[in-house]
C-alpha positions as CSV (number, residue, x, y, z in Angstrom):
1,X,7.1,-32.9,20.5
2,X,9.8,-35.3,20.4
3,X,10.6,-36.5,16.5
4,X,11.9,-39.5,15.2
5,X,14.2,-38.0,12.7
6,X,17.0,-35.4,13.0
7,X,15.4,-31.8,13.1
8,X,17.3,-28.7,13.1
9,X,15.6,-25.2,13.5
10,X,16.5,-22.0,12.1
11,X,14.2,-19.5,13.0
12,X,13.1,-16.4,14.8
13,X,12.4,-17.2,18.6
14,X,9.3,-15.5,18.4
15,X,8.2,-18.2,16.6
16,X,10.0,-21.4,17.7
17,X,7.8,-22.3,20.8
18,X,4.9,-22.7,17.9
19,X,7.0,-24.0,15.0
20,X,8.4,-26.7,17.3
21,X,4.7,-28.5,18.2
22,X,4.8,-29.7,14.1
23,X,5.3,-33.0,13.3
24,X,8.0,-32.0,11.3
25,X,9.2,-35.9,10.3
26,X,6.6,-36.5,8.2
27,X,6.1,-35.3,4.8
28,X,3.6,-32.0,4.8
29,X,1.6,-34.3,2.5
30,X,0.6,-36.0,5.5
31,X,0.1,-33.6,8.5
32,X,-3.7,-33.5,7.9
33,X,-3.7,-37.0,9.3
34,X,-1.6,-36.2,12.2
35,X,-3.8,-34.0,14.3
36,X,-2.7,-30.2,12.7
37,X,-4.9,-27.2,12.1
38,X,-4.2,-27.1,8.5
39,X,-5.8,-24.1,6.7
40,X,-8.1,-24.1,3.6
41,X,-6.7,-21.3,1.5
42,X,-6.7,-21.1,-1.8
43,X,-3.4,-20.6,-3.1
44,X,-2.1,-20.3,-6.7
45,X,0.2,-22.9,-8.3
46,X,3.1,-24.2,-7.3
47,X,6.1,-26.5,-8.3
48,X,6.4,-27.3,-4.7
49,X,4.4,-28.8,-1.8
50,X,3.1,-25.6,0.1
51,X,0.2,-25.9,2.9
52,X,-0.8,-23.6,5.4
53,X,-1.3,-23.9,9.1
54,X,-2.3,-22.1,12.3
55,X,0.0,-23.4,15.4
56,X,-0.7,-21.9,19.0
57,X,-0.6,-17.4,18.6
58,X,0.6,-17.4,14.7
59,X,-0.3,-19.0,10.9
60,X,2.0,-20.0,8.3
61,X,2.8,-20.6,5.3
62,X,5.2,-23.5,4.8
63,X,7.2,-24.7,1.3
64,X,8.7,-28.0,1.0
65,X,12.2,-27.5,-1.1
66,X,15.6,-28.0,-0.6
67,X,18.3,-26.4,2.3
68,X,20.0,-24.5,0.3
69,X,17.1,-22.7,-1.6
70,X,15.3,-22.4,2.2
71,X,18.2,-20.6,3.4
72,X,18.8,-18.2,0.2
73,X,14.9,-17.4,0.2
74,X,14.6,-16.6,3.8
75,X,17.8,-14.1,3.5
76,X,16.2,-12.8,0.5
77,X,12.9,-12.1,2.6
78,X,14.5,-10.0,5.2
79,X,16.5,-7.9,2.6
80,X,13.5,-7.0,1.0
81,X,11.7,-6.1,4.2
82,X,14.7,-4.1,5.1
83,X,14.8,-2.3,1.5
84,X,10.8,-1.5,2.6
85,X,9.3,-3.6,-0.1
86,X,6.4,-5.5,0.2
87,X,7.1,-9.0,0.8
88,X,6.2,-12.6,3.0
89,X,7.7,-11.6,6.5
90,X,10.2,-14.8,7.0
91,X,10.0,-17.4,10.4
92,X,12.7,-19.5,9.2
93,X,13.4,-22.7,7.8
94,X,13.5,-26.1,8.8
95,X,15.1,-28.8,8.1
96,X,14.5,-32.4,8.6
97,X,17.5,-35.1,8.2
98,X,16.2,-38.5,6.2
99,X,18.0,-41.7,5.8
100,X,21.2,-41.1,3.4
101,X,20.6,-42.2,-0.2
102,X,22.6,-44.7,-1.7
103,X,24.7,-44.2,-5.0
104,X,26.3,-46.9,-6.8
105,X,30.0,-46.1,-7.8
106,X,32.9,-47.1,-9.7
107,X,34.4,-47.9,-6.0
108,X,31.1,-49.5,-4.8
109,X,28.0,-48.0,-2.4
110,X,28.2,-44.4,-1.6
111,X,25.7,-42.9,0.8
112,X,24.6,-38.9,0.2
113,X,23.6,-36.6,2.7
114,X,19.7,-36.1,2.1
115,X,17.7,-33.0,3.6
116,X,14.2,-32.1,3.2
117,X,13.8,-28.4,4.0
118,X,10.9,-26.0,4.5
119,X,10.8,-22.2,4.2
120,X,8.3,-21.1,6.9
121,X,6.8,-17.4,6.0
122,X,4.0,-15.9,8.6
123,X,1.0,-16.2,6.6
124,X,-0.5,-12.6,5.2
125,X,-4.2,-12.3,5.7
126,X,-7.0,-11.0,3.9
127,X,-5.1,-11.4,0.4
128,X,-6.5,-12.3,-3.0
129,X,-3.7,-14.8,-5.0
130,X,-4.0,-15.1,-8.9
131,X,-5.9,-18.4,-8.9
132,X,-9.6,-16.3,-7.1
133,X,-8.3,-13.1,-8.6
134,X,-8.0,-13.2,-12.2
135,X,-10.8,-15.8,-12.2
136,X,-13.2,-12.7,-11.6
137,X,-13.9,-10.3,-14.7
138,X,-13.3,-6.5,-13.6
139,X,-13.8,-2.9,-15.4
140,X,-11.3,-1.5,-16.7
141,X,-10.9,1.2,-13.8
142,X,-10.4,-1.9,-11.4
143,X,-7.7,-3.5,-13.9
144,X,-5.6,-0.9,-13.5
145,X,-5.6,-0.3,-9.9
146,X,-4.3,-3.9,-9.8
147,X,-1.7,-2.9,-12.5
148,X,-0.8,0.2,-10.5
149,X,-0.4,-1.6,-6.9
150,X,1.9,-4.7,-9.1
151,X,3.9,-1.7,-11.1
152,X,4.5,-0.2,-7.9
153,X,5.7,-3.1,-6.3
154,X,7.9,-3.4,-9.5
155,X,9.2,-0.3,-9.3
156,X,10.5,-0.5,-5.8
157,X,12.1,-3.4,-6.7
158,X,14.0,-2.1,-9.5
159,X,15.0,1.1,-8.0
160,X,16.2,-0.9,-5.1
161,X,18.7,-3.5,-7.5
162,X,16.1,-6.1,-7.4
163,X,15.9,-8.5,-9.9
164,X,12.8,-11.3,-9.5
165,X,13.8,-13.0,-11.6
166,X,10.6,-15.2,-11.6
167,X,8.2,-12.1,-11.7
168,X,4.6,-13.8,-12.5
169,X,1.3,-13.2,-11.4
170,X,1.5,-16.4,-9.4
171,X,3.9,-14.8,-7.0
172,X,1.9,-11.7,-6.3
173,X,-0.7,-11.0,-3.9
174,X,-3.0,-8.6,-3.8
175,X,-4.1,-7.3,-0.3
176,X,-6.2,-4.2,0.6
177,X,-5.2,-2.8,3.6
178,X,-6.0,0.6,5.4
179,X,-3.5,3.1,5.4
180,X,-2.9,6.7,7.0
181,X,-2.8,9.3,4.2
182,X,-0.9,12.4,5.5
183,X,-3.4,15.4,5.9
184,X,-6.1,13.1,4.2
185,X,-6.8,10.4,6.9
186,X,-7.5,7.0,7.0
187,X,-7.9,5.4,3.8
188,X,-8.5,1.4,1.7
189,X,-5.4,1.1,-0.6
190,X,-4.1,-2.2,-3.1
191,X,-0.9,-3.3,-2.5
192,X,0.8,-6.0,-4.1
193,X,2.9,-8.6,-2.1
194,X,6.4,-10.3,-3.8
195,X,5.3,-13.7,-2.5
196,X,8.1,-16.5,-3.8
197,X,12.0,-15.0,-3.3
198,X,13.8,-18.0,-4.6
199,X,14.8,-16.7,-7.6
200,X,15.6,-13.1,-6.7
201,X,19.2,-11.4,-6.7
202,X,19.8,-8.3,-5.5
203,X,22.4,-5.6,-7.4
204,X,23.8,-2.4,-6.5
205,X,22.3,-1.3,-9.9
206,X,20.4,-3.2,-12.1
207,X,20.6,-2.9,-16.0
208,X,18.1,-1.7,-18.3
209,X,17.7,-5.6,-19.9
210,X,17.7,-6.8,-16.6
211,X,14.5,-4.9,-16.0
212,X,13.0,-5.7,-19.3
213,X,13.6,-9.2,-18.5
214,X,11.8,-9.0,-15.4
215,X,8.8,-7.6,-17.2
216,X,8.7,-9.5,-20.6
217,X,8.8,-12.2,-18.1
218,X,5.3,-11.2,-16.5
219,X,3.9,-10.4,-19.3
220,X,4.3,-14.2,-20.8
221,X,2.8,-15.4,-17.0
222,X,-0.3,-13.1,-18.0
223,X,-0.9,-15.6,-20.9
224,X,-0.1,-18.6,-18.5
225,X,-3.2,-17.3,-16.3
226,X,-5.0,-16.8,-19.7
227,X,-4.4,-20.3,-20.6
228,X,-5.2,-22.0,-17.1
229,X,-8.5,-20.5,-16.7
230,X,-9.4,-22.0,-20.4
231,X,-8.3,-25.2,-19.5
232,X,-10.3,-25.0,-16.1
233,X,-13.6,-23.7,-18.2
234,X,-13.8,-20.6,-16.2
235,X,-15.1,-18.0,-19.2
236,X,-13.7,-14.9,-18.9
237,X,-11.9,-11.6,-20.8
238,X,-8.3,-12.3,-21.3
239,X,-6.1,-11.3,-18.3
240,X,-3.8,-9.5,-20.1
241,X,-4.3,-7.7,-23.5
242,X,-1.9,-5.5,-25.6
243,X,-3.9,-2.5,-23.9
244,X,-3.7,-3.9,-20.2
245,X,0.6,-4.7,-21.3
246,X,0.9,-1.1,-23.2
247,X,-0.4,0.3,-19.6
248,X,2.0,-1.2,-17.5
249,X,4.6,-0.3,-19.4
250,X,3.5,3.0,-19.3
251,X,3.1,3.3,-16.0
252,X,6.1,0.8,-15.1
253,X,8.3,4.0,-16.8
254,X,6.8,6.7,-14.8
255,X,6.8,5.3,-11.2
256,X,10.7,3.6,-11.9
257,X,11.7,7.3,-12.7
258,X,9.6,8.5,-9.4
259,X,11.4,6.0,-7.4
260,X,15.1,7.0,-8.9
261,X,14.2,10.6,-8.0
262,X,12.6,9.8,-4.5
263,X,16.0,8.0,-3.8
264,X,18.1,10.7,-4.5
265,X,16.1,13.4,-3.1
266,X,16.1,11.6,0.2
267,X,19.9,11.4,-0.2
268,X,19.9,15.1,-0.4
269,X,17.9,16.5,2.4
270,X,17.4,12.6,4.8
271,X,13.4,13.3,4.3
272,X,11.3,10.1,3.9
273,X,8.9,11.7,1.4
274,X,6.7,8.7,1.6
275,X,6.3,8.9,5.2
276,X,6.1,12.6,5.3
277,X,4.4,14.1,2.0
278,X,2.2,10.8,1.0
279,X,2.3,8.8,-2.7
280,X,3.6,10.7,-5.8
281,X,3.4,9.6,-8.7
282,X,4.6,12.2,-11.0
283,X,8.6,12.3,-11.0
284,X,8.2,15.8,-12.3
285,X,7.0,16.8,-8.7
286,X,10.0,15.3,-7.2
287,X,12.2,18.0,-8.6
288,X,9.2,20.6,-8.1
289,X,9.2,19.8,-4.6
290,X,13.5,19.6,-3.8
291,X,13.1,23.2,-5.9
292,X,10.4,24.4,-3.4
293,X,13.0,23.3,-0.7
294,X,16.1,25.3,-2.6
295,X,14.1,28.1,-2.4
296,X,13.2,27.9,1.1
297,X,17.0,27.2,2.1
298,X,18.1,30.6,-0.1
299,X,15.1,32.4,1.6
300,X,16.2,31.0,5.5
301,X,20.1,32.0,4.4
302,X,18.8,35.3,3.6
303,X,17.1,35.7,6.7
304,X,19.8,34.3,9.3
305,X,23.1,35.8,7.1
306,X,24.6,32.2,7.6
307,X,24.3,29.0,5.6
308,X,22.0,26.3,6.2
309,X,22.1,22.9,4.8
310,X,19.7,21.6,2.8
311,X,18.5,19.4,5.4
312,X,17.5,21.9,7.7
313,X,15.9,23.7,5.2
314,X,13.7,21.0,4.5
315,X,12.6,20.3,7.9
316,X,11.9,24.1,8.2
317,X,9.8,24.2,5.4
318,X,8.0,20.8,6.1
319,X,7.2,22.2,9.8
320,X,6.3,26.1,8.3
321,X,5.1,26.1,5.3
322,X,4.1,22.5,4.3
323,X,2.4,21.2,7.3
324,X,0.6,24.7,7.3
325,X,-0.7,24.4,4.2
326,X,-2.2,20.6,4.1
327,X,-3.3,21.2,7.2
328,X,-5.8,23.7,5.4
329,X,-6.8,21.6,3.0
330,X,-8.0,18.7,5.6
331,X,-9.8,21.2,7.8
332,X,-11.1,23.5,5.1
333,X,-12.1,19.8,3.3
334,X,-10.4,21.2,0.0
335,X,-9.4,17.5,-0.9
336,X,-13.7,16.8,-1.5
337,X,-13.2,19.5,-4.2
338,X,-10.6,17.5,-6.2
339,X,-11.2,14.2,-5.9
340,X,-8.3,11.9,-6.0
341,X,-5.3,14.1,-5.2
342,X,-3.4,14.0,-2.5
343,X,-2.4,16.8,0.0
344,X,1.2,16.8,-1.5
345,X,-0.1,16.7,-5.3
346,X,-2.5,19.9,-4.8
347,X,0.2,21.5,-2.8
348,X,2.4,21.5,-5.9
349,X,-0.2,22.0,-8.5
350,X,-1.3,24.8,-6.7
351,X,1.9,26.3,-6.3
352,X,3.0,25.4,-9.2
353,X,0.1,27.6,-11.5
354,X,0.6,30.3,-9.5
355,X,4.3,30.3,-10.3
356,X,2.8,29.6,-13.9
357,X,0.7,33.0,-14.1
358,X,2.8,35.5,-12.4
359,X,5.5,34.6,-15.0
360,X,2.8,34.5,-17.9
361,X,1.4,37.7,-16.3
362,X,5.0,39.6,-15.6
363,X,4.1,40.0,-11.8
364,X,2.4,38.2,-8.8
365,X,-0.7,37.7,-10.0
366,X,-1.7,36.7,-5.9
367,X,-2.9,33.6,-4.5
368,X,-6.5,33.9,-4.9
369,X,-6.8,34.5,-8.9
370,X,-4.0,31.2,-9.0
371,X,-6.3,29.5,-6.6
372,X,-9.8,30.1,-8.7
373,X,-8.1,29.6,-11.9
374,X,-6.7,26.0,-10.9
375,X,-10.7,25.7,-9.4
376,X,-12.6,26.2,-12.4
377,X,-9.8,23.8,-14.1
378,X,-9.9,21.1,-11.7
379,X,-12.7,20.6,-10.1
380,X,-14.4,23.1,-7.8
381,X,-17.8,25.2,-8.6
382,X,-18.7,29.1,-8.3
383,X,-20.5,28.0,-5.1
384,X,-17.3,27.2,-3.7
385,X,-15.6,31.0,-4.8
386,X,-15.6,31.8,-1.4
387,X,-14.1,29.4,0.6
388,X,-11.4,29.2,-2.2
389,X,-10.9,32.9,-1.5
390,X,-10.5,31.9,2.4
391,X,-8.2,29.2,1.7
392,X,-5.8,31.9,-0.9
393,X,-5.6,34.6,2.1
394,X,-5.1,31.9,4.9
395,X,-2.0,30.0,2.2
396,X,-1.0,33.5,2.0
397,X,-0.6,34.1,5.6
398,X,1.5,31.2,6.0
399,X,3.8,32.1,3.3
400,X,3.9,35.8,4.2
401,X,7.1,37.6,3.4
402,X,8.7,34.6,1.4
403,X,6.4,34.3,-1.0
404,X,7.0,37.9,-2.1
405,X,10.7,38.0,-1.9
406,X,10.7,34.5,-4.1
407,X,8.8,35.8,-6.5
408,X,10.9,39.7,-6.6
């Protein structure tokens, strides 16, 4: 398409054969008129024109603004992405050259340079933004998972030197998508999407009242959604209440000290425990698990009378003693018994209150007594004494003649 104006591209190839068919001289105000498939998608509210559109193999969402703020924005997308944060995946930007403006000056007519730019993100499907989300009343059990999936998101940021910096509920979406739970399978999960980068900055560190800020901040936009659905007449409970704020603060605490601990663990031994061992959400069981792993490396040294770094110990253990293990648990369908756990959170637990015993008791009590005694704590019936007792010999085996040298 050949354009009137001055139009300068700056964006991924992938997407320029597409991006280049828009009328991109006319004000998005108008490309209804002018033949494009614009999309009806209800969006939440913004201080600039945004649209969405579908062009040839891809759909987009494209934010009328200034150069400057385009080119800022898109850098800050791709940082995030690289950082593994949840965020819009970036095109580009671009930018459209108008007629210069006129200024009147002491020395007479002056002409400025005037640019209208747009920040062209590849539209994410099947989300839910704040303006058909918190229209809808929820239980409290629902509330929270949408607390827990934003928190998350917060605390990645956070832990990564992210400052929002306009952290609202305007610039989140919510998406459910289906995700592969190591040793439990395939699984529906919440995750929340950073969806407006304008205002972020990203630190090596960031301070303490940089994160309040960043959170005091969010909690005055749960008022603002408060305050729009009055003044549309949507009736409703309050989107955010002292209990719904006093949880995410709670929970704000835990996962940024889960996130610190994942960091530095991965420093330590170059394992992805996200990738490898599934969501944790305790930071206690950080340390439990980088103990686990100390122990394993003391027990390989022992065995090979040479030292081995803590990275190869991991990757032993993962491959001998972890994998081993889960893998039990999926076949065996152990996870049914405890609903809501994770491989790598019964793993620990389990471990953990057998550790817990045989110190209580002054000797190894044995897998099978630590096995029925987390059982008839958490979850599992007398019906199921058995199989438990299966599952102790068969963790057992796996462990073999570490297990009772660790615990000598």
């Amino acid at each position: 398409m050949k354009h009137s104006r001055p139009i300068r591209f700056h964006v991924d190839p992938i997407f320029r054969e597409e991006l280049e068919r828009l009328p991109w001289s006319i004000p998005l105000s108008d490309w209804h008129q002018h033949g494009v498939n614009v999309l009806n998608i209800k969006r939440g509210i913004s201080r600039h024109v945004v649209i969405f559109v579908k062009t040839g193999r891809f759909s987009f969402g494209i934010k009328e603004i200034s150069e400057d703020i385009s080119k800022k924005e898109i850098g800050h997308y791709e940082q995030l992405l690289l950082r593994g944060i949840h965020t819009l995946v970036p095109a580009g930007y671009v930018v459209r050259e108008e007629e210069p403006i006129p200024v009147e000056t002491p020395i007479g007519v002056q002409y400025v340079e005037n640019f209208i730019s747009h920040t062209v993100t590849v539209l994410v499907s099947k989300v839910l933004p704040d303006s058909f989300l918190y229209s809808r009343n929820f239980r409290k059990e629902n509330r929270e998972k949408i607390w827990d999936a934003i928190v998350k998101l917060f605390a990645q940021l956070h832990s990564n030197g992210v400052y929002w910096g306009d952290a609202s509920l305007a610039n989140v979406l919510i998406k459910f998508e289906k995700r592969e739970v190591p040793f439990v399978g395939l699984r529906t999960l919440l995750f929340a999407y950073l969806s407006d980068a304008e205002t972020v900055e990203i630190r090596p560190r960031l301070s303490h009242s940089m994160r309040d800020a960043d959170l005091n901040f969010f909690f005055e936009s749960m008022e603002w959604i408060n305050e729009d659905l009055r003044a549309s007449g949507i009736l409703r409970d309050n989107v955010g209440t002292e209990e719904d704020t006093a949880y995410i603060k709670k929970r704000y605490d835990l996962l940024y000290k889960v996130e610190r601990k994942k960091k530095k663990f991965e420093h330590q031994t170059s394992f992805d425990i996200d990738k490898f061992l599934g969501s944790i959400f305790n930071p206690a069981y950080v340390d439990q698990f980088l103990k686990h792993i100390e122990e394993h490396k003391w027990y390989m040294n022992e065995r090979a009378d040479s030292d081995v770094t803590l990275a190869e110990a991991t990757k032993d253990w993962y491959e001998t003693v972890f994998v081993p293990i889960c893998t039990l648990f999926r076949t065996e369908h152990i996870l049914e018994f405890f609903k809501g756990k994770t491989a790598a959170e019964l793993y620990i637990e389990i471990m953990n209150n057998k550790y817990y015993l045989s110190e209580q008791a002054g000797k190894d009590v044995g897998m099978i007594t630590a096995m029925k005694d987390y059982a008839e704590r958490f979850g599992a019936t007398e019906q199921h004494t058995s199989l438990l007792e299966q599952l102790a010999d068969n963790m057992m085996k796996i462990l073999g003649l570490k297990e009772t040298m660790l615990l000598t």
